[in-house]
Phi, psi and omega in degrees: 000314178292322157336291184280349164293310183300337180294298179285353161300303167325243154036280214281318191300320164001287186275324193306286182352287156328300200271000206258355198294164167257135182300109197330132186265125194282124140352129195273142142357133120250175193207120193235136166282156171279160145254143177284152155273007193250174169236121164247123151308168187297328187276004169231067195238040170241140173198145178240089183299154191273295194212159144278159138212169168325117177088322211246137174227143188261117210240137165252102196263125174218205171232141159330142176251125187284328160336135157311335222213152158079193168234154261283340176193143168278151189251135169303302149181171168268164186237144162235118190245106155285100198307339196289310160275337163124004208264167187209168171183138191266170176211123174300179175198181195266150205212118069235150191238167163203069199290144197252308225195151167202136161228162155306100158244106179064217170301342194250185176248124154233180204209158175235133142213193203231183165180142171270145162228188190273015162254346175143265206197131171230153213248164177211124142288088199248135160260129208244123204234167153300325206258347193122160206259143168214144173255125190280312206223164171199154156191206186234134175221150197293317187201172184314329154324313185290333171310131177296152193252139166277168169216196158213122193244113209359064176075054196210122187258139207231183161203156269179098186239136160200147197242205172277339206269317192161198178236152138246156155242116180275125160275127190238101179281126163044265167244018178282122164256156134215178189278141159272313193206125184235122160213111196287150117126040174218149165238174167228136135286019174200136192258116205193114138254136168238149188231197158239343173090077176182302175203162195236175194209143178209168174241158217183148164177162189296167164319323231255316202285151188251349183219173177305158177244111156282127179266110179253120174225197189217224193228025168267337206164201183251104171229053143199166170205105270180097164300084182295168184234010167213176189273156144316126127269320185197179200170118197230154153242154170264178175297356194239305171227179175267070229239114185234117167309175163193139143156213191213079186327336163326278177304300175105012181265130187246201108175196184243162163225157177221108194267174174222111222322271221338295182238063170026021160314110182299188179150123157237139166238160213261138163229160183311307192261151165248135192300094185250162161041047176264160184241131165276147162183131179051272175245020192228181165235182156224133173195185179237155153289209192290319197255001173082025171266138175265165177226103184273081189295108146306102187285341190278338177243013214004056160289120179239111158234168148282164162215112186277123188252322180291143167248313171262359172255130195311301165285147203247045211198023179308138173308149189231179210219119141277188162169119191291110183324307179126353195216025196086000170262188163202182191222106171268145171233155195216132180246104180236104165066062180028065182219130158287135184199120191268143202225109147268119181276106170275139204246000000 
């Protein structure tokens, strides 16, 4: 008799257990400095990440542009750089330059950049070789906002165009460019796209609309497209979902939403802060508040820390850069008293 009182204690204690266990605690950050690769003078002291990969980053290295107008520097040339080993490479670019966007393909570089003319700005695609520079694609744009932005779609280098007409996206083969997504009668004031290397995501909207249509696509189509009820702040995707700040510094009321590639499912939750500069990379986000202290979110579980990533400088809260490593991670450049100092994060 006492055998089976010991059985069905057993038994019964089991499953209480299970559920009674605590929820698995995600793994804290770590964070390593990089050494730059650059010695930069004062009249060259700008650089920007392009794109990420594992080990490796696409860098736009310039001088400040002192101008009221335009954007924060002219670039000099690009760089490639592997943080794991130390190797580097330059790539030229037309010069004067004012680069929007760049990625890597294969050995080579392409690039967007810009110039005025007496109609707004007119942009180039350009590929950048061993061998010397070709302009693939031009057109024309009212400002810089308006230039097309690259990507990479499973390792496929794509751009991101919007007109009066609508927005499209190009797929680019060697010196091929062609359309891939034509979508009429929505514009962006700011041409901004994020991927995952899988699917990509942009906001976009009609004459009609008060606030953005977040756009989820692949490289078949578009698949969700998913109406906000508050204004962006920033907008990013993960390996998983799609993440859009929302709120209005004005009121001081923040939060987020989350659609989720698998089933296009929505979720908003309230955040303390408001949401600038996020970045996606495997299950996480990355981003800063008002005052650039960073922070990192799990959307699947909506887990919010801070990460203080400078270690050695008093103030700990210098504008930051995210960029997804490629691997679940990231890569911060961080401007502490205008010296760039680069960060790696493992997730």
């Amino acid at each position: 008799m006492k055998k089976i009182i010991v059985l069905l204690f057993l038994i019964c204690a089991i499953p209480l257990s299970a559920c009674s266990k605590a929820p698995e605690q995600i793994p804290a950050p770590t964070v390593q400095r990089l050494t730059s690769p650059l010695e930069l003078s004062e009249d060259e002291a700008a650089t920007l990440i392009q794109c990420c990969g594992e080990n490796s980053v696409l860098l736009a290295v310039g001088h400040r542009n002192t101008a009221q107008t335009g954007p924060l520097y002219n670039t000099d040339y690009l760089l490639y750089w592997n943080y794991s080993d130390g190797t580097t490479k330059q790539f030229p670019v037309s010069s004067p330059a004012y680069i929007i966007s760049a990625v890597l393909d294969g050995s080579d570089v392409l690039y967007v950049d810009y110039e005025a003319v007496d109609s707004g700005l007119k942009w180039s695609l350009i590929r950048s070789t061993d061998t010397g520079k070709s302009t693939l694609a031009s057109g024309q744009a009212a400002s810089y906002d308006q230039v097309p932005a690259l990507f990479c779609l499973n390792g496929q280098p794509m751009y991101l165009q919007s007109e009066d007409t609508g927005i499209s996206v190009y797929r680019v083969d060697g010196s091929a460019v062609s359309s891939v997504l034509n979508l009429t009668d929505y514009t962006m004031s700011d041409v901004t796209v994020c991927t995952n290397g899988t699917q990509f995501a942009f906001l976009a909207s009609t004459n009609d609309d008060a606030y953005w249509t977040a756009f989820l696509c692949n490289a078949s189509g578009i698949l969700y497209q998913k109406e906000l009820s508050q204004q962006v702040t920033t907008f990013a995707i993960t390996g998983e979902y799609m993440v859009c700040g929302l709120g209005d510094p004005e009121t001081q009321k923040f939060s987020y939403v989350t659609i989720r590639i698998s089933d296009g499912k929505v979720a908003t939750a309230d955040s303390a802060v408001s949401l600038w500069r996020l970045a996606g990379s495997g299950s996480s986000c990355m981003y800063v508040d008002d005052a650039f202290a960073a922070h990192i979110l799990y959307p699947d579980t909506q887990q919010t820390d801070p990460l203080v990533i400078n270690d050695f400088a008093t103030y700990q809260n210098w504008p930051t850069v995210f960029c997804s490593d490629g691997v679940g991670g990231y890569l911060a450049e961080m401007d502490i008293e205008d010296t760039v100092t680069y960060w790696h994060i493992t997730i």
